[in-house]
N, C-alpha and C positions, 0 to 999 in steps of 0.2 A: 691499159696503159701501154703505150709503144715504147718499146727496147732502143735507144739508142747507138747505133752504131760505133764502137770503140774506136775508130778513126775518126771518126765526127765530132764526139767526146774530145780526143787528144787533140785535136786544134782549137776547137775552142774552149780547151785548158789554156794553151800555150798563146793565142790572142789576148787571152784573159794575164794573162803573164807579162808579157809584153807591153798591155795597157798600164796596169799597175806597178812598173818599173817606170814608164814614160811621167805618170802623173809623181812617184818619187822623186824623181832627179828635176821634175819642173818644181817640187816643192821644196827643196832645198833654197835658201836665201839665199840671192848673188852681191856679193860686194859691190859699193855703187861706185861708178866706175863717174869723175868731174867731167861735166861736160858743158862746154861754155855755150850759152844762149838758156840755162838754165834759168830760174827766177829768184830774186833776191826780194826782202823787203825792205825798200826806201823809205825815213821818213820825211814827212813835210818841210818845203825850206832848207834842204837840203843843197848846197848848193853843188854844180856839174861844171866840172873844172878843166881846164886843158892838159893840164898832168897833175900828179900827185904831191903836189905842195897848196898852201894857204898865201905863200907870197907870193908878187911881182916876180919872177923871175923868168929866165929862159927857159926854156923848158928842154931837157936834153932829146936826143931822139930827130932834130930840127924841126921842130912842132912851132920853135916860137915863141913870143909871151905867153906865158902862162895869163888865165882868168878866168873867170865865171862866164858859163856858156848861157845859164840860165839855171834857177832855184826849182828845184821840183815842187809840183802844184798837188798835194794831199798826199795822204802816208799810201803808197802804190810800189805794187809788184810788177819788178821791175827785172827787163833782160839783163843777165850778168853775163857777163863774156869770157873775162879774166881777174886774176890777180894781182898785185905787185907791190913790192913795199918802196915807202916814199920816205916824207916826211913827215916829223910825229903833227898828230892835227888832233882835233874832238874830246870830246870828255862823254867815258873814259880815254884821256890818251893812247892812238895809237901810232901805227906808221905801216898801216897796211891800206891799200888802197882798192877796189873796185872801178873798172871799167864795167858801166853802164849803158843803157839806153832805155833813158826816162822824158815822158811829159811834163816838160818845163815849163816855164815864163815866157819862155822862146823857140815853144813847139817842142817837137822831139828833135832829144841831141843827146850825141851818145859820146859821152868822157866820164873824167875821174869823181868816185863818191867816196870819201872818207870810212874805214869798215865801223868807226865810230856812231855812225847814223844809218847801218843798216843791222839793225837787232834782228833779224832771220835770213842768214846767207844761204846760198846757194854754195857746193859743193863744186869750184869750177877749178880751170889748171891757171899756172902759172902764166903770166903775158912776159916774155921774151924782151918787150919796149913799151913805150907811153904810148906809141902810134895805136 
């Protein structure tokens, strides 16, 4: 058997060192960090609204009438963008709203989803306005 040379030995201790600190600190969990374009799940007939209310109204922001853009077509995972709270809507009642971008009645269009009709959200940040 051949004698390994003690420098040869000590680096590839300290290689070996250094790998198995890398694979430590990569196997440490990272906190998930919201990130909008995430995926939500929408249910069917859901409907995609111009801002976060169920009425006729204006919609602040100057978006305009508020309305139905179009009803999403089967329970689908869907882009989340942001958040924001509205008006209370869904059962269970809430007043948080979803900005989406779902396959509707009317193609893809991307507005407000009630957080009432999405039973597995996406982790995303705050939206700033209804735009």
């Amino acid at each position: 058997m051949r004698a390994t040379h003690p420098t040869t030995r000590s680096r590839w201790l300290a290689s070996l060192s250094v790998a198995a600190a890398t694979v430590a600190v990569l196997a440490v969990p990272q906190q998930a960090q919201a990130a909008a374009g995430d995926v939500s799940y929408v249910l069917n007939h859901t409907n995609v609204r111009v801002c976060g209310s169920v009425r006729q109204i204006q919609c602040p922001d100057g978006l305009g009438a508020n309305g139905v853009k179009g009803s999403v077509v089967g329970n689908q995972w869907d882009q989340t963008w942001c958040w924001r709270d509205g008006e209370w809507a869904g059962e269970p009642s809430t007043n948080r709203w979803f900005k989406v971008t779902a396959n509707t009645t009317a193609g893809w269009k991307t507005g407000w989803v009630s957080a009432a009709q999405v039973p597995i959200q996406a982790s995303v940040p705050w939206c700033s306005s209804w735009n």
